[in-house]
C-alpha positions in Angstrom: 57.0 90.9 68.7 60.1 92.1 67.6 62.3 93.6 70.8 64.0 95.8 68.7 61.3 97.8 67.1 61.2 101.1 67.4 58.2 102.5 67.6 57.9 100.3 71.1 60.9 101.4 72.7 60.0 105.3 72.1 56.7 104.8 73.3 57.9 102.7 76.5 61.0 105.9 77.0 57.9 107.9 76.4 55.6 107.0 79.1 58.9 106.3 81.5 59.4 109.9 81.6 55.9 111.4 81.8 55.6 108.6 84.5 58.1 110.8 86.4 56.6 113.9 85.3 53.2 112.4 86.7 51.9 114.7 89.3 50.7 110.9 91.5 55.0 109.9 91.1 55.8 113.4 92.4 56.0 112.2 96.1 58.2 109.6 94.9 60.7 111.1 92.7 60.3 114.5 95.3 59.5 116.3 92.0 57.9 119.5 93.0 55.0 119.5 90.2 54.4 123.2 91.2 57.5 124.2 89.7 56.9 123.0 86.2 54.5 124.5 83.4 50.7 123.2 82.9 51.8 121.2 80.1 53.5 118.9 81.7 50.0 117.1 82.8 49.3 117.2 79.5 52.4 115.9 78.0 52.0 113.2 80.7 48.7 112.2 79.4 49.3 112.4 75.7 52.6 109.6 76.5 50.1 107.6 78.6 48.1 107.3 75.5 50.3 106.7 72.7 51.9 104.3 74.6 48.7 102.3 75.1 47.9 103.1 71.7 51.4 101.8 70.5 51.0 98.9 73.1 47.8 97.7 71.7 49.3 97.8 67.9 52.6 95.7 68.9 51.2 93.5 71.0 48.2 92.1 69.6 48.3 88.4 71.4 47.5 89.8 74.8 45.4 87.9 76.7 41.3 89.3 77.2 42.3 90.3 80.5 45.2 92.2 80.1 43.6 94.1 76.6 40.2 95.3 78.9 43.2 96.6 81.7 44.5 98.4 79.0 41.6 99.8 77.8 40.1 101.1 81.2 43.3 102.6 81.4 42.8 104.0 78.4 39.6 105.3 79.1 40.5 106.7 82.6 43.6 108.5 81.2 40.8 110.0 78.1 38.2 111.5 81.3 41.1 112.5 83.4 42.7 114.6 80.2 39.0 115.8 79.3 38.5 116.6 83.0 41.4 118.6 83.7 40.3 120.9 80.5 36.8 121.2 81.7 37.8 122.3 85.0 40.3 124.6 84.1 37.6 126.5 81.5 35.0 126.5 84.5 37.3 127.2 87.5 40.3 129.0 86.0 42.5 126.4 87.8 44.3 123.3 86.9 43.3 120.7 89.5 46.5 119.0 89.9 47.7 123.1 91.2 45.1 123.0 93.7 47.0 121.3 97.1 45.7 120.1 100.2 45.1 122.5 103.0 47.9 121.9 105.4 45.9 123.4 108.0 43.9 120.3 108.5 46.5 118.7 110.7 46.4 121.9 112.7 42.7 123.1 113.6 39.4 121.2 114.2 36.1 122.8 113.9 34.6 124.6 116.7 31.0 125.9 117.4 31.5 129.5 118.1 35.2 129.9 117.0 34.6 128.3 113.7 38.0 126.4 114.5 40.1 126.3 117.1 43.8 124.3 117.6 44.1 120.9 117.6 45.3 119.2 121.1 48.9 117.6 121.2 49.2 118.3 117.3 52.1 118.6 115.8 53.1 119.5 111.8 56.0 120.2 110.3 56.6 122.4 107.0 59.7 122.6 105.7 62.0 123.7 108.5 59.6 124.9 110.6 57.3 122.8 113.4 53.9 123.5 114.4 53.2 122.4 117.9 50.4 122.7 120.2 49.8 121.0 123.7 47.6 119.1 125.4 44.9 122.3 126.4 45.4 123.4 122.7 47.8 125.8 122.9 51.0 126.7 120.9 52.5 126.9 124.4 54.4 124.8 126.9 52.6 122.3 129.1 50.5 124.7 131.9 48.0 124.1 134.8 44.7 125.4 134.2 45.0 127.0 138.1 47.2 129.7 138.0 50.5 128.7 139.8 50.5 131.3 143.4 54.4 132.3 143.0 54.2 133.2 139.6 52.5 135.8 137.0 50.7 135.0 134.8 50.1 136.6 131.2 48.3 135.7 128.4 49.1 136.7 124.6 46.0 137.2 122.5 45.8 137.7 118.2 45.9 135.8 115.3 48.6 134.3 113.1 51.0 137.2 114.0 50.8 136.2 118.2 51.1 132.5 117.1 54.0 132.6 115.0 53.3 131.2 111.4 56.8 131.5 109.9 59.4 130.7 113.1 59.1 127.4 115.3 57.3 127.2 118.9 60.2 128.9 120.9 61.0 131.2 118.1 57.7 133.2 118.5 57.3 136.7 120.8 55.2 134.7 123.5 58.1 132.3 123.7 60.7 135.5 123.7 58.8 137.2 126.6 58.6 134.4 129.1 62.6 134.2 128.6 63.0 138.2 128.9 61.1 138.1 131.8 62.6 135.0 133.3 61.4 132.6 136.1 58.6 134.9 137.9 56.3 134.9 135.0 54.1 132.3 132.7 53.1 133.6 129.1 50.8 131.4 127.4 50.2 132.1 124.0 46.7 131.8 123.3 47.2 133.4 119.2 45.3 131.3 116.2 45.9 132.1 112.8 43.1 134.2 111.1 41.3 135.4 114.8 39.9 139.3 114.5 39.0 140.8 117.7 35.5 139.0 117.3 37.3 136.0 117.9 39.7 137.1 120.9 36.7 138.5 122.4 35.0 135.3 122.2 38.4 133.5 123.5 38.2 135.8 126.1 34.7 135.3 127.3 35.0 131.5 127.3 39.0 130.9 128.8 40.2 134.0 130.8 37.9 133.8 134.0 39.2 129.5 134.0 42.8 130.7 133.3 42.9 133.6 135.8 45.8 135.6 134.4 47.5 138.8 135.9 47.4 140.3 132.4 46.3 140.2 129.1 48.0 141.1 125.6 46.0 141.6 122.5 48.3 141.8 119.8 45.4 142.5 116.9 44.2 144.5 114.0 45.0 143.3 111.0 42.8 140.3 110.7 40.3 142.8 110.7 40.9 144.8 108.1 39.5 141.8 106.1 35.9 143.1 106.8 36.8 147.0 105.3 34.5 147.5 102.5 32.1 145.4 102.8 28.6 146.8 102.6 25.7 146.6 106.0 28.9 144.6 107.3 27.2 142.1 110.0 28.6 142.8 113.8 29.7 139.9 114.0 31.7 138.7 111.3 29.3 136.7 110.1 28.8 137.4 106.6 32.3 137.4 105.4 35.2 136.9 108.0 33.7 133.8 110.1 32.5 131.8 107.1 36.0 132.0 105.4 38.2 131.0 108.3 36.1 127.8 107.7 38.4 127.2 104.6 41.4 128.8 105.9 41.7 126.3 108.9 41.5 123.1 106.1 38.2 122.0 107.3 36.1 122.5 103.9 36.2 118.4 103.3 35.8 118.3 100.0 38.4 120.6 98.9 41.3 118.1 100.4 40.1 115.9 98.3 43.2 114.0 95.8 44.2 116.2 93.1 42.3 114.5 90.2 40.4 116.4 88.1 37.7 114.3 87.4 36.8 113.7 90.8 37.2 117.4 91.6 35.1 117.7 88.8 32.2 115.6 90.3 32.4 117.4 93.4 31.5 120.8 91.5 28.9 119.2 89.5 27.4 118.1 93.1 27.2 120.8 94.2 25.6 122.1 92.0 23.2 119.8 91.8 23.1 120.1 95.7 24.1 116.3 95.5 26.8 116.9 97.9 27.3 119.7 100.6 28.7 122.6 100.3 31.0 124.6 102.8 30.4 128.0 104.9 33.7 129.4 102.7 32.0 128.3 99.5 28.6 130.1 100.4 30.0 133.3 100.6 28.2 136.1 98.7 28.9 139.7 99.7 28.4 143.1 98.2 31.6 145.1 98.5 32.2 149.1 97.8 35.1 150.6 96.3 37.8 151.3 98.4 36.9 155.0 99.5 39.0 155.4 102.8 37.9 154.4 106.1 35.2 152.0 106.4 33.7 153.8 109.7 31.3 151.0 110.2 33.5 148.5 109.9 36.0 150.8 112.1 33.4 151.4 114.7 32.7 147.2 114.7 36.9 147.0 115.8 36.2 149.5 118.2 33.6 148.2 119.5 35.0 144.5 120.1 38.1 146.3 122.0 35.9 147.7 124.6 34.3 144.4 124.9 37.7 142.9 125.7 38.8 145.7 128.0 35.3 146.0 130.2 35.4 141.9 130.6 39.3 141.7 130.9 38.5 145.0 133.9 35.4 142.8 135.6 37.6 140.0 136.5 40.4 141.8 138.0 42.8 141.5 134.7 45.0 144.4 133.5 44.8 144.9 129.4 47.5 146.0 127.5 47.0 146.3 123.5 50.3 146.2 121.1 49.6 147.6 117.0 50.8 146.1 114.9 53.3 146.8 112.3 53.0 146.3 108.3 55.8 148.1 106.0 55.0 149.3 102.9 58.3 148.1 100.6 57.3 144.8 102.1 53.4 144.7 100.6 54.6 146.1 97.4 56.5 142.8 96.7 53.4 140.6 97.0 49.3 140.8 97.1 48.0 139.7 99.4 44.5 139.8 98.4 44.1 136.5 98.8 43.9 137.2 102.5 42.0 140.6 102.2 40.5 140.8 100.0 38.3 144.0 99.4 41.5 146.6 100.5 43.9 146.9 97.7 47.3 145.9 98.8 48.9 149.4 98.5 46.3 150.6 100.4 46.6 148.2 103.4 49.3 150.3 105.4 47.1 153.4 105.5 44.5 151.0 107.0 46.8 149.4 109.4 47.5 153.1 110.7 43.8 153.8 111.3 42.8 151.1 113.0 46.5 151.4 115.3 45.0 155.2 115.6 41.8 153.5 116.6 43.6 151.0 118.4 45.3 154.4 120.6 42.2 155.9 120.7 40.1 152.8 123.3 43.4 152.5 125.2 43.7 156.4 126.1 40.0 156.8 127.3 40.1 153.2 129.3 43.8 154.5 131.0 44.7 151.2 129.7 49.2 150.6 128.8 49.0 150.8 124.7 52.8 149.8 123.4 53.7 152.9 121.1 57.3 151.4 120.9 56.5 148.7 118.6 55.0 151.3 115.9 58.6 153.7 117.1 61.1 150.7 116.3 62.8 151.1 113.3 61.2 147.9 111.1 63.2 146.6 108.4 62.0 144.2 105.3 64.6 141.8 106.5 62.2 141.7 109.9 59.8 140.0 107.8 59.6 136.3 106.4 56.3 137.0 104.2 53.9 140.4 104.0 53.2 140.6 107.9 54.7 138.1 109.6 58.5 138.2 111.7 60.7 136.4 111.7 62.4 134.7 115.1 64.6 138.2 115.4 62.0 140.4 114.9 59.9 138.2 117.7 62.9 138.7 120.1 63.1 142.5 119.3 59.1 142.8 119.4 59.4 140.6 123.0 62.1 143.1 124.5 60.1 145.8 123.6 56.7 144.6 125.4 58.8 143.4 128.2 60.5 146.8 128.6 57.2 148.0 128.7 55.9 146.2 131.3 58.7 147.2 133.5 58.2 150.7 133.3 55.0 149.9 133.7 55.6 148.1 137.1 58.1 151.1 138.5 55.3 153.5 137.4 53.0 151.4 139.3 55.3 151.0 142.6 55.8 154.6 142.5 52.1 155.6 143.0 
């Protein structure tokens, strides 16, 4: 073999750099592969076989061993190719695009919540950490028995009350307990994706164990999800429920490594019913056009809310209910149809205002405190850190303004 041939040393350069294009060296070389085109696989493949090609020409005195090596990886590197095509034309996806559901480390399945938080977990993204504690909360460390010199309140609602976006004691729970100082305990009892269905099913199962003073339900929006959908089930359970099943990360065989040809045998399972499928993936409803209000699906909310309030009432807890807040100059920068999906995105903050109308509606004719200041506050898009979600400032401000709340509340109260 002559060390100076040519053809060698391109193909050896060749495969070096599609090695550190390789979406399985990305880790390695902290090359984001999201970042670059499609073609790169492809490019990475194509060098990985001219240089086995090229490799098998120049080196013919390779030993038996080393030539069937060679070949299988030839062969592997031919499927794999074949297999990303195949499930790009039946899927609309590139495999090597499709990444592990962080969530994984975060939720474990539960049987009437669908999932529910992971004990003592703890993720990092980025900058940001994910904590939970040892009763599953993205609190402090608490007592079940409700300490006897302090209050105690309990934050309820989905990814907005658990603060995706800003660390542990950058989210509102965490700003309240500090605004209201030593006397009180928040917990914050907010998972990501929970509709009322879910809080009311959080609250029929923990409050009467956790004995709090008062409850906040900081929800809504989650529920706009169900809008649209026709002879919508009351309980979530055609659309909403089966879908936080993939949103938490616990669909198995979608975390599976980012090879094509072995996500390509899991869809060809499937279909064969060779292999399981998840809730998410069994999802089949018929949707309207968006026409307005959904008054079912309106009346569903409402209904859920009056749930809370009439259990929250029977064990001696006092209910206040916070709307939330979505700006329009913020939804028109992104979709967010991946999240709801039957609402179109421009339409969402009409929505948001009928169910917070809703929302005022249940709180007036149950004399319950409803926290109009949060829809008053002047919002900004700099409040945000993605299409709903604040960021640690916004927390504070939305933490002041519930706490200030609260104490008018508690001079009204001495007052009478």
């Amino acid at each position: 073999m002559n060390g100076k041939n040519p053809n060698l040393i391109l193909s050896i350069v060749f495969t070096a750099v599609a090695f550190f294009l390789c979406p399985a060296s990305r880790q390695f070389f902290g090359f984001d592969m999201a970042l670059s085109t499609d073609a790169i696989l492809i490019y990475y493949w194509l060098g990985a076989i001219l240089f086995v090609l090229l490799a098998l020409i120049e080196v013919p005195k390779l030993s038996s061993v080393v030539r069937y090596g060679i070949g299988a990886l030839l062969i592997f590197g031919c499927l794999e190719l074949t297999s990303a095509i195949a499930y790009k034309a039946i899927t609309g996806n590139w495999a090597h695009r499709i990444a592990k559901n962080q969530n994984q480390y975060l939720f474990e399945e539960h049987p009437e919540l669908v999932g529910s938080l992971i004990k003592n977990a703890t993720h990092t993204r980025g900058n940001l950490t994910y904590s939970h504690n040892s009763l599953g909360y993205r609190s402090n460390e608490f007592t079940v028995e409700k300490p006897k010199e302090k209050i105690r309140i309990v934050t309820l609602g989905g990814s907005t009350t658990y603060g995706v976006g800003v660390n542990n004691d950058e989210t509102w729970p965490s700003h309240l307990a500090k605004e209201l100082g030593a006397n009180y305990e928040v917990i914050n009892m907010g998972v990501p994706g929970y509709s009322s269905r879910e809080n009311l099913l959080q609250s029929e199962m923990y409050l009467s164990e956790l004995q709090p003073d008062l409850a906040i339900y900081y929800i809504g929006l989650n529920d706009l999800r169900n809008i649209n959908i026709e002879n919508l089930a009351d309980d979530y359970s055609d659309f909403h429920q089966p879908s936080l099943y993939g949103a938490f990360g616990l669909c198995k065989n979608e975390n599976i490594p980012a090879l094509a040809s072995l996500k390509l045998m899991v869809l060809f399972g499937q279909k064969l019913n060779l292999i399981e499928t998840c809730p998410n993936q069994e999802v089949d409803v018929k949707t309207r056009g968006h026409q307005g209000v959904d008054e079912r699906a309106l009346s569903i909310y409402k209904s859920n809310l009056e749930r809370i309030i009439s259990l929250c009432k029977s064990n001696g807890i006092e209910v206040m209910l916070v709307p939330q807040t979505l700006l329009e100059e913020v939804l028109i920068t992104g979709d967010y149809s991946w999240w709801i999906p039957f609402v179109p995105t421009e339409e969402m903050d009409n929505m948001m205002n009928d169910y917070n109308v809703a929302l005022k509606t249940v709180t007036d004719s149950n004399r319950i405190s409803f926290v109009s200041e949060a829809l008053e506050h002047h919002w900004k898009k700099e409040d945000f850190v993605d299409l709903s979600h604040f960021d640690s400032e916004a927390n504070l401000e939305l933490a002041k303004i519930i706490a200030n709340k609260l104490r008018i509340s508690s001079k009204s109260d001495s007052t009478n």
